[in-house]
Structure formats: structure tokens, C-alpha cells
N, C-alpha and C positions, 0 to 999 in steps of 0.2 A: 416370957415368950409364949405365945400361943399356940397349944398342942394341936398337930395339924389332925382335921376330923377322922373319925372312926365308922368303919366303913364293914358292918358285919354282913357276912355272904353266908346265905346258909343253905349244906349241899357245894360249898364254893371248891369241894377237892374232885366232883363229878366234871364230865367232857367240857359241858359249858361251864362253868365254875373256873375252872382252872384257864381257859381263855380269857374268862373276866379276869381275872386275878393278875394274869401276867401283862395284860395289857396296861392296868391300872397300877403295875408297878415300872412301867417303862415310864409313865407320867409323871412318877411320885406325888409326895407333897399329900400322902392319904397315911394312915395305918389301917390293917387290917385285923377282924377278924374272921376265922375260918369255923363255920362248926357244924356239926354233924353227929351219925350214928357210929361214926367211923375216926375218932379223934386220930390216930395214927395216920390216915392218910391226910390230916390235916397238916399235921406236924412233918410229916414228909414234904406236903408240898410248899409251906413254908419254908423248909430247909433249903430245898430247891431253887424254887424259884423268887423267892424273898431275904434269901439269906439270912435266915432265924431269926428275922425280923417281923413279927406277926405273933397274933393269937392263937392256938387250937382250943377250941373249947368243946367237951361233949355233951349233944345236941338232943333234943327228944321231944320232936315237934308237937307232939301229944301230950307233953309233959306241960301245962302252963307255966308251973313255977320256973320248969328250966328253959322254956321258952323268952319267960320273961325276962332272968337273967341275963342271957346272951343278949339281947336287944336294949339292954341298959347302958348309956352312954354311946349307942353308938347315934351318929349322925343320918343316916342311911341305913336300911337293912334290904339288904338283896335276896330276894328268894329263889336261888337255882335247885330248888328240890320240888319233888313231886311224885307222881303225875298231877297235873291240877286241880282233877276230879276229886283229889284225896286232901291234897292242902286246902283247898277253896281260898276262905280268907283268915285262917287263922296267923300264918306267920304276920299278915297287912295290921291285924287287930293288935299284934302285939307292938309293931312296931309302932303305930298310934300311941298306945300306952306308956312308951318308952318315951314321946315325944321324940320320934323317928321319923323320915319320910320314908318311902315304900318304892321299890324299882321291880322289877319284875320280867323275866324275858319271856315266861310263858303269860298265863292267865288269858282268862276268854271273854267274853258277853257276861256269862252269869257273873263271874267274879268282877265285873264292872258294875253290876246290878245290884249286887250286895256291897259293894263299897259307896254307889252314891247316895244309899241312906244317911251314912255319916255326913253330909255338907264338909268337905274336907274345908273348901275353900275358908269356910267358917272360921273352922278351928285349926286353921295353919298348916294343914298338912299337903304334901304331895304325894297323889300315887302315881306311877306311871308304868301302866300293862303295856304287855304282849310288846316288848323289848328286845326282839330277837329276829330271829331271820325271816322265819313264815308261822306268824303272822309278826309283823315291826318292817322287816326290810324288804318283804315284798311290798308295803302301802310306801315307803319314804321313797324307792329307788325310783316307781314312778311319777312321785311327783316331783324328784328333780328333774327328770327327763322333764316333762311339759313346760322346764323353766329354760330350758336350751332351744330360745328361740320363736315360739311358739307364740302367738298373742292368741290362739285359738286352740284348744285342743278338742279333737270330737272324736276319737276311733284308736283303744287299745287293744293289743294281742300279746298275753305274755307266755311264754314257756320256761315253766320251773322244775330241774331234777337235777338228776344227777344220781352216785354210786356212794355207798358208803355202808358206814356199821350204825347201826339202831339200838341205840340206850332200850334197857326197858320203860326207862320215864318217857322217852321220846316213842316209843312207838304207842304206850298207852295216850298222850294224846293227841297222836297222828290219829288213833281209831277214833277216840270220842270227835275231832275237829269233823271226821266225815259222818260221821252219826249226827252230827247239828244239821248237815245239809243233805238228808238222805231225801228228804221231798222236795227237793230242787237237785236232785241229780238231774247233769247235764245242761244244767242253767246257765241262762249268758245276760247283758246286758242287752236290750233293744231297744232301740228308740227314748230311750230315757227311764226304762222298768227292768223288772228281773221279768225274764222268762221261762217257763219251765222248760226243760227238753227242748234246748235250743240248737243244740250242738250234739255231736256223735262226736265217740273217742276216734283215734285218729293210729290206724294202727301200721308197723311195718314202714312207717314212714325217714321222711330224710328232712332234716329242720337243721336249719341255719344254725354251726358251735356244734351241735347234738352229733353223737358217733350216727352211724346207719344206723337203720332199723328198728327206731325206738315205737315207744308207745306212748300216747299224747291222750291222758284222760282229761277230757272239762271238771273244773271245780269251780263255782261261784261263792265266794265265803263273804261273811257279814262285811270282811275289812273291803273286800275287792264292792261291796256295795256301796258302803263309805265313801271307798275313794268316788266310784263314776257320780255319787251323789255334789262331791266336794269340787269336783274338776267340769262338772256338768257335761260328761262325756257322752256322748249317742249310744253307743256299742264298746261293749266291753266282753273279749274273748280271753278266758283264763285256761291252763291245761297244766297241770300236772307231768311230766315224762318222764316215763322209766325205760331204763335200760338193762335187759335181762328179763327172762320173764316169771324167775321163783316171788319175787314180791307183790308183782302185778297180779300172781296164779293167787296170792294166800291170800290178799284181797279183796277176791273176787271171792271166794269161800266165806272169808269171815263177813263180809257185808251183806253175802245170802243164807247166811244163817243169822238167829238170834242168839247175838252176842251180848251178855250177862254184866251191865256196868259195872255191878257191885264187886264182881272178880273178873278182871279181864286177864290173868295169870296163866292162861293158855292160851289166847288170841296174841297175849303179846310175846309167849315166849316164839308161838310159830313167824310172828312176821318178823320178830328179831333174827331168830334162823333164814327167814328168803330173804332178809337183805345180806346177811352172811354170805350165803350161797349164790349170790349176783355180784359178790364184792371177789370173790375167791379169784386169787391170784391177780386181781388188778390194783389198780392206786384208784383212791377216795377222789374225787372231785363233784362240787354245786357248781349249777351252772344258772345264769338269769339269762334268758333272749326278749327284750320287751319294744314291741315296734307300736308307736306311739304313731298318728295321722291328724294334722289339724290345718291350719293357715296361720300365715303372716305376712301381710303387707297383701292383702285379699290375696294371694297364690295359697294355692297349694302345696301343703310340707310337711316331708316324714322324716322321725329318726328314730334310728332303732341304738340301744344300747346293751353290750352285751361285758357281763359280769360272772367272771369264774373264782372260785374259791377251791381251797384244798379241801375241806367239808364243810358240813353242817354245822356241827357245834365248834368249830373257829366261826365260823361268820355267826355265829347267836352271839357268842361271848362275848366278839367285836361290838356288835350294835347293843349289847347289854352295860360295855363298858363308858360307850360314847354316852350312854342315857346317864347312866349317872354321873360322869362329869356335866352335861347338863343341866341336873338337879344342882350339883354341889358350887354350881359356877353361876345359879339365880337364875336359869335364862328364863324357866316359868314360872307364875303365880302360882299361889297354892290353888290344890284342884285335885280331881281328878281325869287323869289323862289316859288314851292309846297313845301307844309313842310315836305311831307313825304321821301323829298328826298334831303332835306336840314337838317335836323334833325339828328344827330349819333342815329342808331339806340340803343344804349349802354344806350338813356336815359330809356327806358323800364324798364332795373333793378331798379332804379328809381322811374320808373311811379307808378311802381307794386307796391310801398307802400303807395302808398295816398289813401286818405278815400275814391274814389270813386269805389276804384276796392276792389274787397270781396274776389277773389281767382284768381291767375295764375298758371299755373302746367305745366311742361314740362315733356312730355313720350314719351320714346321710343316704339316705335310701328313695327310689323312686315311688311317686304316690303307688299307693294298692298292688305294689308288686313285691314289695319285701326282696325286692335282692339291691347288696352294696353297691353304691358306684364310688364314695369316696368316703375314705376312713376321716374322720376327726380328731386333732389333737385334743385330750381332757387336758 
């Protein structure tokens, strides 16, 4: 009988980890191992939620020798540790070496730039970045929208936030993802280019899903360029929404001073604290509002789809788990991949029923007015 693949997640007992992990055990038909600096809460979550069925291994991503250990024999090697600034590509290198493929829910541009030196496709391997919510399921969520109907798409608007608690690995690189686009603050899509200062934040306002009063920052990031490049979109408006204003306020601080890559150990313990202090006494909730505008049948047509989750790191997990069933199920060549454009957008129908999302809705909405007239069965 053939022992079904091994499947090592490292960091896999952190927020996201343990979403991968438990999803991928509602799937079966994988073994696991878990490992880290922290073997105890491996063996915990194994007990948990695997039913002492799993590996803990202790982890020392600096370590090569114990790096390379843990990556031996497995099929897959998932890296939910971090921040990325600090891993880069060393766990990707090992798993190579191991004769592993590579999954990934964070990683960015550089770490895509240092892995296509290797010619994965060459030498059999797959990697597949930025696996996770933003950046992974903010590029995939859109491009299933333009497949509902659309023979044209030319005009997006997405609004992405929500409430919650901030990992110190996730807020270190929330900071670094806005430090890549700090010379295109405010940038949007026009006419077929990135523009700088295209947009103003959107403050006090009321958005469709969104409680009162939020705040709507522009962000333009490498993926949202990709996409309008890939969808050949005209205009493309992206914004960020907070709710509360202690994360918004440390923010705005930390992005007007200079912030210190090499230790971000206080930048990220304060923004970890104002999401704290915006989460205080409410329930966690993501939220996606994305109103897409094209033609079909030469008319004019919009639809807006809108996607809420319990948090953050359940919906990373989620699209982190889906990727590697991907990998381990052949759907791509070897290569190296973004997930969000490596991934059928088709898995969404899919995605939408796992326990991290709470509601998806597809509406038709009237051209250039963004209000519903008729809900849509997904």
C-alpha cells in the first residue's frame, strides 16, 4: 500500500497553520508534519485536532541541518512562519533539496525573484507564493467575479477590511507590503497604467457590508497590477477599510517616521496593540466588497460580490490549504507560481463553503451606481 504524502508545515501550530492543518485534515488522505520553535504546541495541536495522528518535530529555521531534516521525505513543505523579510527563501531552498515542492501563504516580489533563478520548471519543482488572503485571495476572488457573465470586463472597485487581532508575523509584513508601495501612495489604475496619486482616502464614510463610519485607504500593490494587466481592466480602484481609528492612527505614525526594516520590534508590537484596542469587546470579522463593471452581449454589466469571513488568518489558512491540494492533486506544471494566478478561479465555489467564510453573495447591481437591485444565487 502506498503511504499517503507527507505534508510538512512549518510554523503550522501559529493562527494560520493551524487553519491549514485543520482543514487538510477534514480532507484526509495526507499525513502531517508539524514543526517549529515551539514542539509542544505542535504536539498539542496534533492531539487536538489530528487525533495524535501527526508529527511534531523541533524546528530551527536557521539551523540548516535541522531544517533539512524536517523537509526530508515530505512531499510538500508549507511555510506558515515568518515574517517574510526574515525567512526570504531559506525554508523554499530546503525544500528543493529535499526534493519537495514549496506552498507558501505569505512571500512577496523579492522572494519570487530569488526563487526564478532556480528554473524550477527545469528541475521538477513547484513553488506556489503568496497563498493566502491578501495577497492569494484578493487577485483569485476577482478573477472569478469577471467569470460570472461578463465577455468584457473594464472597471474594478474593491473594498478590503475588517476587525481583528494581528500576529506579530502579520503585522511585520502588513508594514514591509506598505513600504514596497510607499511611492505610489494613493495609486490607482487609469486608463490602462498605474497612476500615482490617483485617489484620496475616503474618510467617515458608509460602503456597502462595511459598519458606519469607516476609513477607506487607496492601496495599489504589485498583485492588483497583475491582475488589471491579466484582465486588461481600464481602471482599477483598490482601498483598504478600517474600522476604528487606534490602527489607522499607528499607521499613520509609523509610515511618517523611519521605520528600521532590520528590527521592526516596536513598529510591530504598537500596531499589534491598535488592532487590539479596535478589536476590544467586538467579534473578528474580513470582509471583501468587490464591484466589477464590463459588458456582455454589447450591454452594459455589473456585479458586485461580497465575502465575509470570521478572520484573517482562517481565510489565509483556507486558500493556503486549497493550494496545496492543488499541488498534490497535479493541477500545475512545475514552475514557479503567485497562487492567485496559478489557482482555477472555479475553486471559490468551493472555497465558499468551508467554516471560515460565513457569507458570499453575488448581485447584480446597476452600471456606475454600486447599489443592489437583485441578490444572486452562488
Amino acid at each position: 500500500m502506498t503511504a499517503a504524502p507527507l505534508i510538512g508545515l512549518v510554523g503550522g501550530y501559529g493562527a494560520v497553520g493551524q487553519s491549514t492543518v485543520c482543514l487538510l485534515r477534514t480532507w484526509g488522505a495526507v499525513r502531517m508534519r508539524i514543526g517549529g520553535r515551539h514542539p509542544a504546541l505542535a504536539e498539542e495541536l496534533i492531539r487536538n485536532e489530528l487525533g495524535g495522528c501527526g508529527e511534531a518535530v523541533a524546528l530551527d529555521i536557521n539551523d540548516p541541518a535541522s531544517l533539512a531534516d524536517f523537509c526530508a521525505g515530505c512531499q510538500i513543505v508549507v511555510n506558515c512562519a515568518g515574517p517574510s523579510y526574515r525567512v526570504l527563501d531559506r525554508v523554499a531552498l530546503a525544500a528543493f533539496a529535499a526534493g519537495a515542492n514549496y506552498v507558501d501563504p505569505g512571500g512577496d516580489e523579492l522572494l519570487y525573484r530569488r526563487l526564478a533563478a532556480l528554473e524550477l520548471a527545469k528541475a521538477g519543482r513547484i513553488a506556489l507564493l503568496t497563498a493566502g488572503m491578501m495577497p492569494g485571495l484578493s487577485g483569485l476572488l476577482p478573477r472569478w467575479l469577471a467569470r460570472q457573465g461578463f465577455e468584457r470586463a473594464t472597471q474594478l472597485t474593491a473594498y478590503v477590511g475588517g476587525r481583528g487581532r494581528l500576529t506579530p508575523t502579520g503585522a511585520a509584513d502588513y508594514l514591509l507590503s506598505l513600504a514596497t508601495v510607499t511611492t505610489d501612495s494613493l495609486a490607482a489604475w487609469r486608463d490602462g497604467a498605474k497612476v500615482s496619486r490617483a485617489l484620496e482616502p475616503l474618510t467617515n464614510v458608509l460602503l456597502p457590508f462595511f459598519p458606519p463610519g469607516v476609513t477607506a485607504y487607496p492601496f495599489f500593490s504589485a498583485e492588483a497590477e497583475r491582475l488589471a494587466r491579466e484582465l486588461e481592466l481600464s481602471d482599477v480602484s483598490w482601498y483598504n477599510v478600517f474600522e476604528g481609528g487606534h490602527m489607522l492612527a499607528a499607521l499613520g505614525r509609523l509610515q511618517g517616521a523611519a521605520v528600521d526594516c532590520e528590527d521592526l520590534s516596536a513598529a510591530v508590537s504598537e500596531l499589534s496593540q491598535a488592532a487590539e484596542l479596535d478589536l476590544f469587546g467586538k467579534s473578528s470579522y474580513q470582509l471583501f466588497v468587490l464591484q466589477l463593471a464590463g459588458e456582455a452581449g454589447g450591454c452594459p454589466m455589473s456585479r458586485t460580490v461580497m465575502l465575509r469571513a470570521l478572520d484573517a488568518h482562517g481565510l489565509s489558512g483556507t486558500v493556503n490549504a486549497f493550494a496545496v491540494s492543488a499541488v498534490l492533486g497535479g493541477e500545475m506544471a512545475p514552475g514557479l507560481y503567485f497562487a492567485a494566478e496559478a489557482l482555477n478561479p472555479n475553486i471559490m465555489d468551493r472555497l465558499r463553503h468551508t467554516p471560515a467564510i460565513t457569507a458570499m453573495e453575488l448581485m447584480e447591481v446597476a452600471p456606475n451606481t454600486g447599489i443592489a437591485l437583485e441578490e444572486g444565487e452562488l
